[in-house]
C-alpha positions as CSV (number, residue, x, y, z in Angstrom):
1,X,219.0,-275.1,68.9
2,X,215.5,-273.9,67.8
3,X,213.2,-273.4,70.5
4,X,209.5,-273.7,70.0
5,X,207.6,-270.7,71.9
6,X,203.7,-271.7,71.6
7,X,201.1,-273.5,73.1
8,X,199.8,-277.3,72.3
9,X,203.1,-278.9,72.9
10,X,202.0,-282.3,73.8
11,X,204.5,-284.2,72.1
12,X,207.7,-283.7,74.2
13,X,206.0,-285.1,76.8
14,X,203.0,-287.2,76.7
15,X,202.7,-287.6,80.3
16,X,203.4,-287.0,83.9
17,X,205.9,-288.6,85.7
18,X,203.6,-290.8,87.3
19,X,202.2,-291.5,83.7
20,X,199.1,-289.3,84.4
21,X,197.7,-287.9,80.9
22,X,198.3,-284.5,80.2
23,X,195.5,-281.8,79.8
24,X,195.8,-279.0,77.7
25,X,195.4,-275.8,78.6
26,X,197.8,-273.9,76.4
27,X,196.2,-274.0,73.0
28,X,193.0,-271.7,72.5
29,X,190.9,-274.4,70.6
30,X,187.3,-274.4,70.7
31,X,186.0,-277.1,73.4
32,X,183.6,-279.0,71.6
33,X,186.6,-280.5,68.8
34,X,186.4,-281.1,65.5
35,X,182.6,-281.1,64.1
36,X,181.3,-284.6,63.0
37,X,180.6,-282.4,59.3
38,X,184.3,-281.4,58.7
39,X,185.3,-285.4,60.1
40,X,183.4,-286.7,57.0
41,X,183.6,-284.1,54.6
42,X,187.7,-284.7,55.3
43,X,187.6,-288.5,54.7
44,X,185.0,-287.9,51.7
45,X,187.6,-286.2,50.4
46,X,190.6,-288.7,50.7
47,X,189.5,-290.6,47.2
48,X,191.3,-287.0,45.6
49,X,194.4,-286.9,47.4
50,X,195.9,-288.4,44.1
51,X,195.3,-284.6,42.3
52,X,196.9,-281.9,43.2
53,X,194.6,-279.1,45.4
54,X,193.2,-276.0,43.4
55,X,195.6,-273.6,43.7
56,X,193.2,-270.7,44.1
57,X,190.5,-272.6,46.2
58,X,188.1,-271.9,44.0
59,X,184.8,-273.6,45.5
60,X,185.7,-272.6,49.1
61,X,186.2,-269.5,48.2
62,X,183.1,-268.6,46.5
63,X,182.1,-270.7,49.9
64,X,183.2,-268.3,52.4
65,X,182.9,-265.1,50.4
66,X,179.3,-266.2,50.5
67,X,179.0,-266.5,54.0
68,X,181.1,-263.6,55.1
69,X,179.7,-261.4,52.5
70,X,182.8,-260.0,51.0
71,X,183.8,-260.3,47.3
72,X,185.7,-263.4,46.5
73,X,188.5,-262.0,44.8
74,X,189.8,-260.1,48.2
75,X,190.0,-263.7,49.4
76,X,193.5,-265.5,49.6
77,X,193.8,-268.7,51.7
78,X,196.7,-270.0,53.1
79,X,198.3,-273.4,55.5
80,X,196.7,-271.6,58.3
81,X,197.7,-267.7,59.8
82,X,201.0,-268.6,60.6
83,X,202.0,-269.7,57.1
84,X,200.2,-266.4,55.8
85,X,202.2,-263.7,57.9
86,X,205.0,-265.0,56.2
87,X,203.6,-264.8,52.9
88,X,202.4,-261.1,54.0
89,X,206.0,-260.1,55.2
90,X,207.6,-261.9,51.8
91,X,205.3,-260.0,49.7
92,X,205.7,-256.7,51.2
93,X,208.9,-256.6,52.1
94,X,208.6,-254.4,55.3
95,X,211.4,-252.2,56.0
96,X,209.9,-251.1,59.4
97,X,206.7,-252.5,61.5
98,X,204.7,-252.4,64.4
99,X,203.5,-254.6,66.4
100,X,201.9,-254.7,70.2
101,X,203.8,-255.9,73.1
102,X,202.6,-258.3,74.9
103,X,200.7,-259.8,71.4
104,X,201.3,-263.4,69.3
105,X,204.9,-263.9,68.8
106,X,204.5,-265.2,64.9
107,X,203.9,-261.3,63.9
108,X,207.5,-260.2,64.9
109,X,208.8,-263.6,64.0
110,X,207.4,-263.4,60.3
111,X,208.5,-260.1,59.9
112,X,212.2,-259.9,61.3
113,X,212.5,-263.5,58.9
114,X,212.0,-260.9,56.1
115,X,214.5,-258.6,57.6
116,X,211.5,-255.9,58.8
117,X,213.0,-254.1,61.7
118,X,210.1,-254.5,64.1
119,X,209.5,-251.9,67.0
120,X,207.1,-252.4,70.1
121,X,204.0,-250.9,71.4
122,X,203.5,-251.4,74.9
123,X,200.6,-252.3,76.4
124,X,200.8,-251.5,80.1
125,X,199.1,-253.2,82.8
126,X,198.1,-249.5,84.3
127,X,196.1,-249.4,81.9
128,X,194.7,-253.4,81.8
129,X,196.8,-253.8,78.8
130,X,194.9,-251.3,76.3
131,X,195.8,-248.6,73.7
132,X,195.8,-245.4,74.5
133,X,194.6,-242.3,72.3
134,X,198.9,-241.9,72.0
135,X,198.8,-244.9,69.5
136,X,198.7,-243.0,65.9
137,X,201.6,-240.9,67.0
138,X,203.7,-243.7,67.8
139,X,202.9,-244.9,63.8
140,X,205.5,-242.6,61.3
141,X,206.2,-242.2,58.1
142,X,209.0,-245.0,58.0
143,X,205.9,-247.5,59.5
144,X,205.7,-249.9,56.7
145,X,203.2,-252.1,58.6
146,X,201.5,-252.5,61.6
147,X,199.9,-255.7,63.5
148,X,197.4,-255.5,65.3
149,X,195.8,-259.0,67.3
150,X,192.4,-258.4,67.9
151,X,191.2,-259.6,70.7
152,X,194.5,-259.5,71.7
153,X,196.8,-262.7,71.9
154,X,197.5,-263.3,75.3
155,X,195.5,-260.8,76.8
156,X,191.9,-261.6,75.2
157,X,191.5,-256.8,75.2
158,X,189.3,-255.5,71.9
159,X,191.2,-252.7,70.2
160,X,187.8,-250.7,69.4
161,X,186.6,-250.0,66.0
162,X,187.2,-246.5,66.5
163,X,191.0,-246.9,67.5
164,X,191.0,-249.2,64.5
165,X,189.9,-246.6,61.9
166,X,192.1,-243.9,63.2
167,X,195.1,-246.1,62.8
168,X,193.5,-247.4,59.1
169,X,193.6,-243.3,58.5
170,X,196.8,-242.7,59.7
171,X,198.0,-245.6,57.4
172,X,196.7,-244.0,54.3
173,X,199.0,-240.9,55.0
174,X,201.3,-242.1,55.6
175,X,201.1,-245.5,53.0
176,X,201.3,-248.1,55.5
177,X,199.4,-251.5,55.3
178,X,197.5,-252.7,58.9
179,X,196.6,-256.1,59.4
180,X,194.0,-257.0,61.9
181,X,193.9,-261.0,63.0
182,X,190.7,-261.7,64.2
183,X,191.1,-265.4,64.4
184,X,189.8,-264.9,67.9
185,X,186.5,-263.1,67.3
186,X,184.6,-265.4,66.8
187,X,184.6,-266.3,70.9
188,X,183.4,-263.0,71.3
189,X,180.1,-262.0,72.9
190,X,178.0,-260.7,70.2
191,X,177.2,-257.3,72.1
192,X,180.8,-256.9,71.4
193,X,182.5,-258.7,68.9
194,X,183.2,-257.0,66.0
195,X,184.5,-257.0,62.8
196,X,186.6,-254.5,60.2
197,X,186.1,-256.5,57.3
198,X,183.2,-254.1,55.9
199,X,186.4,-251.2,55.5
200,X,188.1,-253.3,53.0
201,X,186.6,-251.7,50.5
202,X,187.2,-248.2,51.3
203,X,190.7,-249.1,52.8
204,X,193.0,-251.0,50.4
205,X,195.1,-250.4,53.4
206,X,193.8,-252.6,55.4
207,X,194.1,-256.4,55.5
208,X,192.2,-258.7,57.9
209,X,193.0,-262.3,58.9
210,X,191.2,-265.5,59.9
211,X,191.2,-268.8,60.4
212,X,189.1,-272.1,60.5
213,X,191.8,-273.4,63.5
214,X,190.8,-272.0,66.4
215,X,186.6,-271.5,65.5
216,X,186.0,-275.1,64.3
217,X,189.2,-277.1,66.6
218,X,190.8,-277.9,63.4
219,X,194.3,-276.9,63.9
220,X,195.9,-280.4,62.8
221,X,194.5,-279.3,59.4
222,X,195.8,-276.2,58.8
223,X,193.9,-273.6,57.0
224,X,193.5,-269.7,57.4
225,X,192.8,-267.0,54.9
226,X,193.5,-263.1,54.2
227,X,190.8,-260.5,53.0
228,X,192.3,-257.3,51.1
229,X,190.7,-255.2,48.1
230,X,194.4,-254.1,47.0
231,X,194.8,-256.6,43.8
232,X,198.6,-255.7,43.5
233,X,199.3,-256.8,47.3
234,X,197.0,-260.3,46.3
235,X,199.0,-260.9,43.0
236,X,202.2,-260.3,45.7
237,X,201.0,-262.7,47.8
238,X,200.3,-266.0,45.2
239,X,204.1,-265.0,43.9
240,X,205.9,-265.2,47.6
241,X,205.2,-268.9,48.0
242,X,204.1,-272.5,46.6
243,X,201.0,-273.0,44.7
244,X,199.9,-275.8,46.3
245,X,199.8,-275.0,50.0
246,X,196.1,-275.7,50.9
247,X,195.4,-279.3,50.4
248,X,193.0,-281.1,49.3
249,X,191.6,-282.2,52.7
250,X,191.9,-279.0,54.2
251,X,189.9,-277.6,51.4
252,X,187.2,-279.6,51.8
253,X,187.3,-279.3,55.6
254,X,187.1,-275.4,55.5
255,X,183.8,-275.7,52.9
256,X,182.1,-278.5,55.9
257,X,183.2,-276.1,58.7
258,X,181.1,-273.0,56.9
259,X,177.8,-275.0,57.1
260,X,178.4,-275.9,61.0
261,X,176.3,-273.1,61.9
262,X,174.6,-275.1,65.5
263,X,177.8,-275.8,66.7
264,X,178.9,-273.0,66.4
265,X,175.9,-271.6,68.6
266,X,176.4,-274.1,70.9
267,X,180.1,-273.3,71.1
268,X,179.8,-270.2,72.3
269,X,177.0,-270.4,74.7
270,X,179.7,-273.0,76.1
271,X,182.5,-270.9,76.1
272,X,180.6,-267.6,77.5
273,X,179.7,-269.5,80.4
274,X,182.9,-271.6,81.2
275,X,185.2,-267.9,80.3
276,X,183.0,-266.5,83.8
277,X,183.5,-269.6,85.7
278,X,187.0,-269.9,85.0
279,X,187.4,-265.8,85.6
280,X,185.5,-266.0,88.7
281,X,187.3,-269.2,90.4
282,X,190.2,-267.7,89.6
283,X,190.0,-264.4,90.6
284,X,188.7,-265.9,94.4
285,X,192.2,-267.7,94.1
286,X,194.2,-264.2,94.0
287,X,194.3,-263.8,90.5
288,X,194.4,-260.5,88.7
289,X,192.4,-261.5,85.4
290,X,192.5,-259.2,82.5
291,X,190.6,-258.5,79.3
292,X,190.0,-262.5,78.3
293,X,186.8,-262.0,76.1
294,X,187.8,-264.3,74.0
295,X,188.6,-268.4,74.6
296,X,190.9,-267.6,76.7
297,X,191.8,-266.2,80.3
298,X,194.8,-264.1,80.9
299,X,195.3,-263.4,84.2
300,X,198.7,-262.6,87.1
301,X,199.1,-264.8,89.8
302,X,202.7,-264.3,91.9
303,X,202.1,-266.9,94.1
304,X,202.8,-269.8,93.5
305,X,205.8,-269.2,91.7
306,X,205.8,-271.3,88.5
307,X,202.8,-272.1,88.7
308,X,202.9,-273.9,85.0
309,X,205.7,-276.5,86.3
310,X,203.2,-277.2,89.5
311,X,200.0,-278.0,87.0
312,X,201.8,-279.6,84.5
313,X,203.2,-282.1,87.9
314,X,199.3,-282.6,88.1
315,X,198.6,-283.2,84.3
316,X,198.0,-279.9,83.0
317,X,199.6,-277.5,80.8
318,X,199.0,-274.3,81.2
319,X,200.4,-271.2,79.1
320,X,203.4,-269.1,80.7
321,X,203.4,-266.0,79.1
322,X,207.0,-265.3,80.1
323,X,208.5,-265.4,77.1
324,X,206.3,-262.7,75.9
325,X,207.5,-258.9,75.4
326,X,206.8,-257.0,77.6
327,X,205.7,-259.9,80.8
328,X,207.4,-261.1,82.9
329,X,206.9,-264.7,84.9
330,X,203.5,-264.6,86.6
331,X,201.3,-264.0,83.9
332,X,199.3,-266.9,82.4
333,X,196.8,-267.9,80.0
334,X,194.4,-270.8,80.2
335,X,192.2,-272.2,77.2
336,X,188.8,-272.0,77.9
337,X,187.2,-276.2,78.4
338,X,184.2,-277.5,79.3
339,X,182.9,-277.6,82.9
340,X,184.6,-281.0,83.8
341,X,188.0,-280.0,82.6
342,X,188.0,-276.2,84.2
343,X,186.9,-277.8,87.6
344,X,189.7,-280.2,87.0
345,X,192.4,-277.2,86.4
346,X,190.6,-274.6,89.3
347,X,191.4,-277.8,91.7
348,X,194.8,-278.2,90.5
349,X,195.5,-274.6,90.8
350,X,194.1,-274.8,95.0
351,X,196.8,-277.7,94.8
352,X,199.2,-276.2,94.0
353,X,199.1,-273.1,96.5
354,X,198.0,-275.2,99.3
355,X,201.7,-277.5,98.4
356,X,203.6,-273.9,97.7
357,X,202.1,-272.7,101.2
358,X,203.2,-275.7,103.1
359,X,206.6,-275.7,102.0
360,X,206.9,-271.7,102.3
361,X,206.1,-272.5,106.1
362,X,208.2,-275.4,106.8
């Protein structure tokens, strides 16, 4: 039986066995929800459900091509990132790729779905999870494709720019396409976020990837998008799928979510503050936290053991990372909430080693 492997899973169970509410932890969604703008410009937009959606979203592409400042025909939108590594891995038809280990488990999913034979690089904890200057050499001239997360999906590390544009020359030697996802840069502090978007030009190599889910809390909605100057590999990409598969709504929703330019402000003062709350509490609990510069925290804690079946007794879901290559049980990953909710979870977490110590010594 299929087994889903990601965050947000409130469905199977809505609540505790005592019938408290859940509170999600897993899913990396900004704090502040869905913006009032996108809420209307979505039920504005309800009176065209009865056409079908522009297949090449053509209004919120001028849109965002305007306010990333990148030319709108290296635009190609998608039902969210997931839906477009599968389009990327249809269109290419990998033979071999790369991927890092621990990173998002869609990359290696997409690819082996297209038969892509998909080797590892591990990030080791000696080294807090990080490339190392090795990287290029592990790339060869059978590496089709490589993925890289960044900030890195669970760990919240920044592959640097420089890193980047090694690999981005190394792939033009050896004719390999790099995809960066930086869906998570946006949570970034500005001193160092980042992004590679301004090489598309001189790399046709190099594709980058985002989406409105995580920035604007609109995952329910579904919309992401590619950027890539190669106009073969975009032609590729309309062929490997439906026309249709940005609707209506979501179009609409992604044009609102552009002008939402104070909550955006606001949400990252919010989530720059509550990341170094949530690192600080946690690492007086025993924690080993790593990287987490984005809105997330990654951290190791040992003790408790399953410390995910404890909080979730308590009402809160928290993100094993488990079932991630390359971790093994201990190692979690918390969303980043507002003050009320991250108290909440710290307390939980006391809980739960103050019940895990009282039963070790009994």
């Amino acid at each position: 039986m299929y087994k889903y492997e990601h965050g947000g899973d409130i469905y199977t169970e809505e609540t505790t066995a005592d019938g408290k509410p859940l509170v999600d932890f897993s899913a990396n969604i900004n704090p502040l929800g869905l913006p009032l703008g996108v809420k209307e410009a979505i039920k504005a937009a309800i009176k065209d459900c009865d056409n079908y959606p522009d297949p090449f979203c053509r209004k919120l592409r001028e849109a965002t091509a305007a306010y990333l400042n990148v030319k709108p025909e290296y635009l190609f939108f998608g039902n969210g990132a997931s839906d477009l590594l599968f389009r990327v891995a249809i269109a290419l038809k990998p033979v071999r790729g790369m991927v890092y280990a621990p990173t998002f488990t869609d990359y290696a999913k997409a690819l082996r779905a297209a038969k892509c034979n998909v080797r590892n690089y591990y990030l080791l904890e000696e080294n807090d999870f990080l490339p190392t200057k090795n990287i290029v050499g592990k790339m060869t001239t059978r590496t089709d494709i490589f993925i890289i997360c960044n900030p890195n999906n669970p760990t919240g590390q920044i592959t640097s720019r420089a890193v980047i544009e090694r690999i981005l020359q190394k792939c033009r030697v050896i004719n390999c396409k790099l995809l960066v996802d930086e869906c998570f840069m946006d949570f970034v502090a500005p001193e160092k976020a980042f992004s590679v978007r301004d090489l598309l030009e001189r790399y046709p190599e190099l594709i980058v990837m985002k989406a409105f889910t995580k920035t604007f809390a609109m995952p329910g909605v579904r919309l992401g998008y590619l950027m890539c100057s190669d106009m073969e590999f975009l032609d590729k990409l309309y062929a490997s799928g439906q026309d249709w598969s940005v609707s209506v709504l979501a179009q609409a929703a992604g044009i609102a979510a552009l002008k939402e330019q104070e909550y955006l402000h606001e949400s990252m003062m919010l989530v720059q503050e509550e990341r170094q709350y949530l690192i600080s509490q946690l690492t007086a609990l025993g924690a080993k936290v790593y990287g987490s510069e984005a809105n997330y925290v990654f951290f190791r804690l040992t003790e408790p053991k399953r410390l995910d079946k404890l909080l979730r007794e308590q009402g809160y879901i928290i993100r094993s990372c488990a079932n991630y290559d390359n971790l093994e049980r201990g190692y979690y990953r918390v969303a980043v909430k507002t003050r009320v909710l991250n108290r909440g979870l710290i307390k939980a977490i006391k809980e739960a080693k103050k019940h895990a110590l009282f039963i070790n010594f009994n």
